[in-house]
C-alpha positions as CSV (number, residue, x, y, z in Angstrom):
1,X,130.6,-86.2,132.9
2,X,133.5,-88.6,131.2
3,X,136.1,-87.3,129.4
4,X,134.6,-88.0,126.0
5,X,131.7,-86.2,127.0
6,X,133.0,-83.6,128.0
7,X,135.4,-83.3,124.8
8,X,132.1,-83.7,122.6
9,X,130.2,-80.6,124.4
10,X,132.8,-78.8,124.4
11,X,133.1,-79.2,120.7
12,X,129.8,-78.7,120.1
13,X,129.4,-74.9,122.2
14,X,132.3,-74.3,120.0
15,X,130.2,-74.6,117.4
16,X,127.2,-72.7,118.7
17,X,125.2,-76.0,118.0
18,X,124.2,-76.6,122.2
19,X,123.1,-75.4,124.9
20,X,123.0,-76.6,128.4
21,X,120.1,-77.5,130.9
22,X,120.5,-78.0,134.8
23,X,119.1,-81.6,135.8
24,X,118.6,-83.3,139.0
25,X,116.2,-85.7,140.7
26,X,113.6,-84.6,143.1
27,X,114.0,-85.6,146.6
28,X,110.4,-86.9,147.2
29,X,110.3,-89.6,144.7
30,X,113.7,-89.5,142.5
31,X,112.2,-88.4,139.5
32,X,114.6,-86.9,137.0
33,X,114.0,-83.5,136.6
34,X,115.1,-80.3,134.6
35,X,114.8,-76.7,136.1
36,X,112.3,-74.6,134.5
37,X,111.7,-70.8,133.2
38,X,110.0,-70.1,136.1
39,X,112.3,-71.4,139.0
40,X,110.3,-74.5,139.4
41,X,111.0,-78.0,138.1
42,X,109.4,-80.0,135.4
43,X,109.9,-83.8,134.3
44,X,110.0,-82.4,130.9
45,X,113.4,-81.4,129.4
46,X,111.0,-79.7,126.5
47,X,109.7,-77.4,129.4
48,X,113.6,-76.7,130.6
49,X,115.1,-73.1,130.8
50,X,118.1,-73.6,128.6
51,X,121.6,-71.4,129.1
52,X,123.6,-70.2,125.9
53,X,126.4,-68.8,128.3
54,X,127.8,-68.9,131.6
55,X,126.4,-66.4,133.0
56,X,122.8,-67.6,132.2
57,X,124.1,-71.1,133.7
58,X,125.5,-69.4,137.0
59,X,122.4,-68.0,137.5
60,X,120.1,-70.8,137.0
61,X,122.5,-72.8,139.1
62,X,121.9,-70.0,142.2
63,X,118.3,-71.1,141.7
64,X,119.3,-75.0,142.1
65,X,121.3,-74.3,145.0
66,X,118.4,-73.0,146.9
67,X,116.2,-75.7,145.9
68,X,118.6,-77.8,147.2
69,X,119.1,-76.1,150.4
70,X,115.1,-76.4,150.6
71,X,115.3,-80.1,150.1
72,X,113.4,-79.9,146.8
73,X,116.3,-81.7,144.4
74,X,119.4,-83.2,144.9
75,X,122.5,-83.9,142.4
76,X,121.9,-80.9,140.1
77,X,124.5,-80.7,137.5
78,X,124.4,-79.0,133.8
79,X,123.8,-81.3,130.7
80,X,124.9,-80.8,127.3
81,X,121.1,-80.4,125.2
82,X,121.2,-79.9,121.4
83,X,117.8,-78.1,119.8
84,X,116.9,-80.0,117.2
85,X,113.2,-79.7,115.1
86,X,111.6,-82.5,117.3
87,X,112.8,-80.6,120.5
88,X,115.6,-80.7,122.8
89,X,117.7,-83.7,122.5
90,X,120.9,-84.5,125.2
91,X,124.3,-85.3,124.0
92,X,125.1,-88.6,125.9
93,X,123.3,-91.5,125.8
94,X,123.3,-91.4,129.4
95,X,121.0,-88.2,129.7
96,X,118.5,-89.5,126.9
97,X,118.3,-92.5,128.8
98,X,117.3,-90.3,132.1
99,X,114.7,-88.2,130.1
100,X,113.3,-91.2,128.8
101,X,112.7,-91.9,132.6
102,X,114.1,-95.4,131.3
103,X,116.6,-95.8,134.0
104,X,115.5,-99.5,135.0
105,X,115.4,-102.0,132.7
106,X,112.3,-103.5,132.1
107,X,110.7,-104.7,128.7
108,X,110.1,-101.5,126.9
109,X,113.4,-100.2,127.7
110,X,114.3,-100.8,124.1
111,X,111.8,-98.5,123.1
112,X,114.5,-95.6,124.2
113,X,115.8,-94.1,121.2
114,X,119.8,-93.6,121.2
C-alpha cells in the first residue's frame, strides 16, 4: 500500500468509518480472492469476514498463513473496505479495480466504477 493510501485508511479507522478485509489470489488460477467467515475463500468481497480491530485481523491473518502454507493463496495482505448501503466498497482504486476482476484491460473495462 502507498503512502497516500495508507494516510487515507488510516484516517478513515480513525474515524470508525472502515474496516479491513484480507485479500489474495488463489494459486490455481489467480483469481482475486477475499477470506471468508468460515475460513474458506470467496471471489466475493460481499461474502468477506471483515476485522474492526487488530486482534480480529491477527487472527484472520493466522488463517491466511495456513492457507498459504497449504498452497491454497498467495500474496495475502489486508485492504482498507468501507461499508456503505450498496455493500462493501475498498478504499483505493486499485482494490476496486481487483474486485471488479477487471485487472486486464479489455473493452468493458470502463464499465469499472471508480
Amino acid at each position: 500500500m502507498d503512502k497516500r493510501n495508507a494516510k487515507r485508511l488510516a484516517d478513515a479507522n480513525k474515524a470508525g468509518d472502515t474496516v479491513q478485509a484480507l485479500t489474495a489470489n488463489r494459486l490455481s488460477d489467480g483469481i482475486v480472492v477475499y477470506l471468508d467467515g468460515q475460513g474458506g475463500w470467496t471471489e466475493d468481497m460481499a461474502k468477506a469476514r471483515f476485522a474492526e480491530d487488530d486482534e480480529t485481523l491477527q487472527q484472520m491473518q493466522g488463517i491466511a498463513d495456513k492457507a498459504v502454507a497449504d498452497r491454497l493463496v498467495v500474496e495475502v495482505y489486508p485492504i482498507g473496505v468501507m461499508i456503505e448501503d450498496e455493500g462493501p466498497v475498498a478504499l483505493s482504486v486499485r482494490e476496486r479495480i481487483r474486485a471488479a476482476h477487471k485487472t486486464t484491460l479489455t473493452k468493458d473495462w470502463y464499465d469499472v466504477p471508480l
